[in-house]
C-alpha positions in Angstrom: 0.0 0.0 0.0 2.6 2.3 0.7 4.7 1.7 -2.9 1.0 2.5 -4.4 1.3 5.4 -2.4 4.4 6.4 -3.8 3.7 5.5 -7.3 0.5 8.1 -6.7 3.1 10.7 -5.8 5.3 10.5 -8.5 2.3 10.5 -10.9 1.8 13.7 -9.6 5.0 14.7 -9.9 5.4 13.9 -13.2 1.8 15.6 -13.1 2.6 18.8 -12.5 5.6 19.2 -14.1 3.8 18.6 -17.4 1.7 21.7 -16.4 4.0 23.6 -15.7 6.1 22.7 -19.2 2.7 23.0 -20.9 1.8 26.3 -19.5 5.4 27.4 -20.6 4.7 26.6 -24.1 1.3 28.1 -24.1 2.3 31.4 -22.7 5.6 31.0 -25.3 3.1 30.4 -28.0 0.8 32.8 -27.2 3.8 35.5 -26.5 5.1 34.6 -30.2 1.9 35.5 -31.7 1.1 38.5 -30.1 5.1 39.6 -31.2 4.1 38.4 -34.7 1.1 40.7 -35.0 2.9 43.7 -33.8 5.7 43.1 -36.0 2.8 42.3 -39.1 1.0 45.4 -38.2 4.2 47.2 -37.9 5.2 46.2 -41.3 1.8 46.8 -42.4 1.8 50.6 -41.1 5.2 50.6 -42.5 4.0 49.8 -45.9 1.3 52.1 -45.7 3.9 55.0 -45.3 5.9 54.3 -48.2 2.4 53.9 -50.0 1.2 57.0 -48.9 4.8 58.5 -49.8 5.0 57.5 -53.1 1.3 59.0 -53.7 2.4 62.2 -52.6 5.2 62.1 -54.8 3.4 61.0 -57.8 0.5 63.7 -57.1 3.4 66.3 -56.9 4.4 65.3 -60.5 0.5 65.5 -61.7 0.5 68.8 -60.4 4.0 69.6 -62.3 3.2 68.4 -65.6 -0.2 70.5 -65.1 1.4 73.4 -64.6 3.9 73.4 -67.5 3.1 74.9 -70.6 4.8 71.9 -72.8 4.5 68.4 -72.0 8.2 67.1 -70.0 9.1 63.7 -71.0 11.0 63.7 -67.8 8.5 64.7 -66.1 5.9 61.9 -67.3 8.5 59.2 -67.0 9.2 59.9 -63.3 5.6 59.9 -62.9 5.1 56.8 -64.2 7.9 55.3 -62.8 6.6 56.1 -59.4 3.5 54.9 -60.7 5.3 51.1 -60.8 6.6 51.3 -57.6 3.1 51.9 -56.0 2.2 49.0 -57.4 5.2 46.7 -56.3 5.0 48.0 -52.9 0.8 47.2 -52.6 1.3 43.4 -54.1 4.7 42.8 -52.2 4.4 40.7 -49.2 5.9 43.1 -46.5 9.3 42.2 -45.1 12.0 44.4 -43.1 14.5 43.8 -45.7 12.1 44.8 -49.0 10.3 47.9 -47.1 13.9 49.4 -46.1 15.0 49.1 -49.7 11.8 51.0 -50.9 12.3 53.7 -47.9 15.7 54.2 -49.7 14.2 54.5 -53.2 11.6 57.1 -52.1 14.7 59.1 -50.2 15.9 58.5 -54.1 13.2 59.5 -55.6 12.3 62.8 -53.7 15.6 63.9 -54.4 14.8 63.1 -58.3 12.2 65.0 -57.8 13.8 68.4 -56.1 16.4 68.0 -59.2 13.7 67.7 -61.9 11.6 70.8 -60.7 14.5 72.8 -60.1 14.9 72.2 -64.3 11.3 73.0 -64.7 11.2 76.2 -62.8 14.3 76.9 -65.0 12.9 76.0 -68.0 9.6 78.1 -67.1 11.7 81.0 -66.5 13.9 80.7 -70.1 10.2 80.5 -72.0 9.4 83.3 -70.2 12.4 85.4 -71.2 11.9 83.8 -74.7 8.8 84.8 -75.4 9.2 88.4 -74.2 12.1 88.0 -76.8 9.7 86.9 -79.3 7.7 89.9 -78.9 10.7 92.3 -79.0 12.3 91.0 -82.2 9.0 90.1 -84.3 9.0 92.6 -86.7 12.7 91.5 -87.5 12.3 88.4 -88.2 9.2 89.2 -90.4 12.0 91.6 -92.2 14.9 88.6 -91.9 12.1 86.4 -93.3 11.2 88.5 -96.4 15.2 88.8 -97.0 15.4 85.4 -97.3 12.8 84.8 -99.5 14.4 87.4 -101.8 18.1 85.3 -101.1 16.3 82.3 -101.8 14.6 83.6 -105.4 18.1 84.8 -106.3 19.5 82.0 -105.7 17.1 79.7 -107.5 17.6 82.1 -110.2 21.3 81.7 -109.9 21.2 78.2 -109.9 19.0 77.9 -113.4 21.9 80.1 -114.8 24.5 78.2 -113.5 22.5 75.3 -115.1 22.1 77.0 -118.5 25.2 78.0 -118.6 26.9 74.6 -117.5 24.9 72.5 -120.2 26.7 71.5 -123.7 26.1 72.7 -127.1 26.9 72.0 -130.5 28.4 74.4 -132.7 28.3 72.3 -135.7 26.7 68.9 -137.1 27.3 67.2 -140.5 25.4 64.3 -142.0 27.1 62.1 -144.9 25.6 59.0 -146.3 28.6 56.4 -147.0 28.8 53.4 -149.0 31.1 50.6 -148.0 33.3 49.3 -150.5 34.9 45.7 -150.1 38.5 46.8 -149.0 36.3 48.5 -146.1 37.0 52.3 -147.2 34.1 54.3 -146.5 33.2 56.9 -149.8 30.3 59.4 -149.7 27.4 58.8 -152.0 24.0 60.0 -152.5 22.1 56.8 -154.2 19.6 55.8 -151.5 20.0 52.1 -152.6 24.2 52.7 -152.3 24.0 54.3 -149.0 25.0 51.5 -145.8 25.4 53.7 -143.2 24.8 57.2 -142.1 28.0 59.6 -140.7 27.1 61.5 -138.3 29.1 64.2 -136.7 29.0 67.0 -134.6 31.4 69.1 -132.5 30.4 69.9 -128.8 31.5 73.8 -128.0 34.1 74.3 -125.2 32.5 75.1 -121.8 34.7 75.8 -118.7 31.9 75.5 -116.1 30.4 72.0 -117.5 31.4 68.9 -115.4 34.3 67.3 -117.1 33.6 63.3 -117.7 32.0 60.9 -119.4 28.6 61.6 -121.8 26.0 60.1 -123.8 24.1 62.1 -126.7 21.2 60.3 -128.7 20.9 60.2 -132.2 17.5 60.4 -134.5 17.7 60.1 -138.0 13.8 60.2 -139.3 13.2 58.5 -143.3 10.7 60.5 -145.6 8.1 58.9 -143.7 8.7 60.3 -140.7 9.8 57.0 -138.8 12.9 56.6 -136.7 15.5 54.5 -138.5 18.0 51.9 -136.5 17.0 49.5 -133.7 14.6 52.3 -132.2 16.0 52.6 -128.3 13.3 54.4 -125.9 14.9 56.8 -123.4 12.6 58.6 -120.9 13.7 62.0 -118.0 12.7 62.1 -114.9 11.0 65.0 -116.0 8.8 62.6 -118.3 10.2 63.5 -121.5 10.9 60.4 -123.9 12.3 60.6 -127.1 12.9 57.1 -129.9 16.2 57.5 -131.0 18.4 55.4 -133.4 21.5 55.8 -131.6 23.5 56.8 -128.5 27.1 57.6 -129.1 28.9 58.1 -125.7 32.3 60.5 -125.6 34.5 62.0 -123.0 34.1 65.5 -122.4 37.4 67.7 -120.8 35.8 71.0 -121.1 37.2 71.8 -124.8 35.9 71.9 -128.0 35.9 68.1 -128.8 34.7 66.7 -132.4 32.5 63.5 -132.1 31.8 60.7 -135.3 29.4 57.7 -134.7 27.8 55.7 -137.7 23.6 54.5 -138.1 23.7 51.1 -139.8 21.3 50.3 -142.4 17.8 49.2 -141.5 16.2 46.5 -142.9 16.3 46.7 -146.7 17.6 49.9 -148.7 17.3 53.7 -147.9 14.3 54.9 -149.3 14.7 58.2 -151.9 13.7 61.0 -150.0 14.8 63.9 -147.3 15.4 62.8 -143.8 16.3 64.3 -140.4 18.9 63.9 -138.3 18.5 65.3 -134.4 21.3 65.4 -131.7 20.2 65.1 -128.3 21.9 65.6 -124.7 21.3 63.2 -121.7 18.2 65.5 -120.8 16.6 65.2 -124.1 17.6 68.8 -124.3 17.5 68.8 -128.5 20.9 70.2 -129.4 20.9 70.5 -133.4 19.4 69.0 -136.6 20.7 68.5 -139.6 19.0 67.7 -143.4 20.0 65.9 -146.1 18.9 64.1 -149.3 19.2 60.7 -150.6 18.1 60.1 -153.9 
């Protein structure tokens, strides 16, 4: 009876010492929680702030970009950068380490934001003076803008001379009809049904201001009939102009009076009798001289 009596003792030992360990962890528990929800409503507050922070400073940009007479790019994209970060910091789970970074991004970005208006008021200032300036020096620009005008007529003008003056001319052209004998000598004739080819020169005046380099003139030799003889090339401006020519006979022009030869083959079948036409051509389809003749 007395070891039962012990055994009851010890139970309630043991007993009470679970109590006590289990009132130790409730009380540890319950402490835990309660420093959990102050530190979640801390961070909460906390979060709130740099919210409420980043508002301000966004509403101090609406009001800017109000203000200023001319959309600021730099304005709009710090707006809308602080824009982002309200969102971050609303769908962020709050944390010491994340809500200390964005309290160093708003210090950050209020100083951003003392640099940027500083530039606006700056800039405000400078329209200011530049529009007073405006005013002032209106009727001389309207002057400096009719002077101009003038320069720019006499220069247009200038430049159509230089043109003119600057494009080639002929100061003679020569037609000769030529039979070929069989040694290959070339002899003049005027038999229609002797004639193989058509001689065609001309000699291209000196001109000092021309470009110096390489040229192509066309060549139109029209029958009795009025149709272009040879192979019947098609050569069109960008103006629009076009022209049918027989023949384009390329040279090299240095400025000085240069003589040019080129030959028109026969077409199919003989030259008809008749009086053609030969026309000369520059690269513009400028027509630079004509010459007659008659084959009979």
């Amino acid at each position: 009876m007395t070891e039962t009596k012990s055994n009851n003792n010890g139970l309630k030992v043991i007993a009470g010492l679970l109590g006590v360990v289990l009132l130790g962890t409730i009380i540890y528990t319950v402490s835990l929680y309660q420093d959990k929800k102050k530190t979640t409503e801390a961070l909460t507050q906390e979060k709130e702030l740099v919210v409420e922070d980043l508002n301000n400073l966004k509403s101090e940009y609406d009001k800017a970009i109000l203000e200023s007479n001319a959309t600021n790019e730099e304005l709009v994209a710090a707006r809308d950068n602080i824009a982002k970060y309200i969102d971050s910091v609303q769908t962020m789970k709050a944390d010491i380490a994340s809500l200390s970074r964005y309290r160093r991004q708003v210090s950050v970005l209020k100083e951003e934001r003392e640099k940027l208006l500083r530039q606006v008021d700056s800039l405000t200032q400078s329209n200011t003076l530049l529009a007073m300036q405006r005013d002032s020096t209106f009727v001389e620009l309207e002057k400096q803008t009719v002077f101009n005008d003038s320069l720019i007529v006499q220069n247009t003008q200038l430049a159509d001379a230089v043109e003119r003056g600057s494009a080639l001319n002929l100061s003679t052209i020569s037609v000769d009809a030529v039979k070929e004998r069989t040694s290959g000598k070339l002899v003049s004739t005027q038999r229609a049904k002797a004639t193989d080819k058509l001689k065609v020169c001309f000699t291209v005046a000196s001109n000092t201001i021309a470009e110096a380099g390489d040229r192509e003139f066309y060549i139109e030799v029209l029958g009795p009939q009025g149709n272009v003889l040879g192979d019947g090339y098609s050569k069109t401006t960008d103006a629009g102009s076009s022209i049918t020519y027989s023949k384009g006979t390329n040279f090299y022009y240095e400025n000085d009076a240069l003589d040019v030869c080129d030959y028109v083959n026969k077409p199919a079948g003989d030259y008809q009798k008749g009086n053609y036409m030969v026309n000369v051509y520059d690269n513009k389809l400028k027509l630079l001289g004509t010459s007659k003749f008659e084959l009979k």
